[in-house]
C-alpha positions as CSV (number, residue, x, y, z in Angstrom):
1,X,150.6,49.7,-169.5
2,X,149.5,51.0,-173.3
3,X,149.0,54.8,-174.0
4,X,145.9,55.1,-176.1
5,X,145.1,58.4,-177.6
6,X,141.4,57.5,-179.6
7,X,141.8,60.0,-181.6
8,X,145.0,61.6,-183.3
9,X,145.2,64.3,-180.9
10,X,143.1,63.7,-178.2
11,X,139.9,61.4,-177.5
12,X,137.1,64.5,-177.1
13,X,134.6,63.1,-174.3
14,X,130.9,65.0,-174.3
15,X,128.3,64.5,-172.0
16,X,125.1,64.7,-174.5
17,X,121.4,65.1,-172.9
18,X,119.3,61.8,-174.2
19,X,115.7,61.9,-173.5
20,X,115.2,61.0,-169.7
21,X,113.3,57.9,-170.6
22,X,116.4,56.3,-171.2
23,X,117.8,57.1,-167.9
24,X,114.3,56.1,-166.0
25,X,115.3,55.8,-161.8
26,X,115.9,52.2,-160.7
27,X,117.8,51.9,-163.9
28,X,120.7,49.9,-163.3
29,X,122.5,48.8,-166.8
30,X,124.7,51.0,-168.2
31,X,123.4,52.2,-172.0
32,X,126.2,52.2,-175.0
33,X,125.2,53.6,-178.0
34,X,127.8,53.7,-180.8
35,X,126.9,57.2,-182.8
36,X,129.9,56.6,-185.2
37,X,131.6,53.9,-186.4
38,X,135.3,53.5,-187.8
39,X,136.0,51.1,-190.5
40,X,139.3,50.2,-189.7
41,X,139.9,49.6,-185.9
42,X,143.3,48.4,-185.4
43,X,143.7,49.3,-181.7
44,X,140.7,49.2,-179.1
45,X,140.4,50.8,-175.4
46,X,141.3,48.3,-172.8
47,X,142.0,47.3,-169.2
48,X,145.2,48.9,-168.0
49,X,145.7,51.6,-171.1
50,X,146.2,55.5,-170.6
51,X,143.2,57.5,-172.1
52,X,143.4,61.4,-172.8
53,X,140.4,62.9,-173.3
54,X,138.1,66.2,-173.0
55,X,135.0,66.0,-171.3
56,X,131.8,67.8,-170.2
57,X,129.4,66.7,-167.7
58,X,125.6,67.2,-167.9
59,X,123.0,66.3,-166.1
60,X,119.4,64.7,-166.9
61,X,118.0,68.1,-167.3
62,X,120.8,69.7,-169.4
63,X,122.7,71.5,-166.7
64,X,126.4,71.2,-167.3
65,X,128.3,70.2,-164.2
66,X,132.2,69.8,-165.5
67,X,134.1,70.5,-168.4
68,X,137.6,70.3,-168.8
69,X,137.4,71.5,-172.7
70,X,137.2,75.5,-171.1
71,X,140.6,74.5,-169.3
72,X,142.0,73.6,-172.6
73,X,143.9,70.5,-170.4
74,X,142.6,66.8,-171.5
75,X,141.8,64.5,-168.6
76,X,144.5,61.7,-168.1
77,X,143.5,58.6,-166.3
78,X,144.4,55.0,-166.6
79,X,141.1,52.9,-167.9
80,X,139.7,50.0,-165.3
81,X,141.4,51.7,-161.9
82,X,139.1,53.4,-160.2
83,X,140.6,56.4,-160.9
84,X,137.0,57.4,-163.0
85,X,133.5,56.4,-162.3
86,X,132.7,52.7,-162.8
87,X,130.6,54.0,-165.7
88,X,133.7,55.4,-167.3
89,X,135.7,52.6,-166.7
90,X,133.1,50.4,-168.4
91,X,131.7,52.2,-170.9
92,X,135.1,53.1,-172.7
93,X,136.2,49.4,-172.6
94,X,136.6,48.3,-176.4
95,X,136.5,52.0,-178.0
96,X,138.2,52.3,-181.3
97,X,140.5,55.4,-181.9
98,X,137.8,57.6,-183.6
99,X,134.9,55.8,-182.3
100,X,132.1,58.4,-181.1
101,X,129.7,56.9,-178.2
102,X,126.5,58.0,-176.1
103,X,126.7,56.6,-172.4
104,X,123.9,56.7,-169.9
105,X,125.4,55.3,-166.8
106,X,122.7,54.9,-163.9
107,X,123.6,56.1,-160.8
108,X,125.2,52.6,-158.9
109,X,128.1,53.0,-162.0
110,X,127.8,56.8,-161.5
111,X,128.0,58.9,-158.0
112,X,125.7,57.1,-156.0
113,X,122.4,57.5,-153.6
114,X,124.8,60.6,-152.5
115,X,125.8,62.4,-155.4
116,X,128.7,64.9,-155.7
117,X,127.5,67.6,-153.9
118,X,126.8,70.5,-154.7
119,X,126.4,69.9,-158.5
120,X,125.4,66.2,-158.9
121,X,122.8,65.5,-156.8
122,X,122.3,61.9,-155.9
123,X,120.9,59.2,-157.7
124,X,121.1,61.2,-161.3
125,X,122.2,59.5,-164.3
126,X,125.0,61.6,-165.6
127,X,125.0,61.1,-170.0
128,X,127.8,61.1,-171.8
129,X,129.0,60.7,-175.3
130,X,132.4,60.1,-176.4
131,X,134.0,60.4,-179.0
């Protein structure tokens, strides 16, 4: 297994509102958009590496559900096993160290027709950018 750290201290993950229209219900292909390129990319995200990152979650509407940046302590999981939401695992496949992305993951990659109650109600599209 590789540790990856995508950026030199730590990868900063950011759940970004996009307009909803991107995220219309039924939706069911997970949306990449690269916001920043890097020039040189020597090592890319993959299958099996460690990722540290900060994140915060937001809903469709805006509404923040999680953040780990207010804890000050990165989130730690091992990319592609199921420890993260399928859109995670996905999404940060092939990310170069310094890389900043925009996910929309629909809900079947996301938390479901059940949700994570109380703050993600079901079939949302949680938005994320990463970076």
């Amino acid at each position: 297994m590789n540790a990856l750290s995508l950026t030199p201290l730590w990868c900063l993950l950011v759940f970004f509102l996009l307009p909803p229209t991107l995220a219309k219900e039924g939706s069911k292909k997970l949306q990449i958009g690269v916001k920043k390129r890097v020039e040189n990319c020597p090592i890319k995200s993959r299958k099996g590496d460690t990722l540290n990152m900060h994140y915060t979650g937001m809903l469709e509407d805006g509404t923040e559900f999680d953040s780990s940046i207010p804890r000050n302590q990165p989130f730690t999981f091992t990319l592609g096993a199921g420890q993260v939401i399928k859109g995670w695992d996905q999404g940060l496949l092939g990310m170069c160290e310094g890389e900043k992305r925009k996910l929309v993951i629909p809900s079947e990659l996301g938390y479901g027709d059940r949700g994570a109650p109380p703050k993600i109600p079901g079939k949302m599209h949680p938005i994320v950018a990463l970076q």
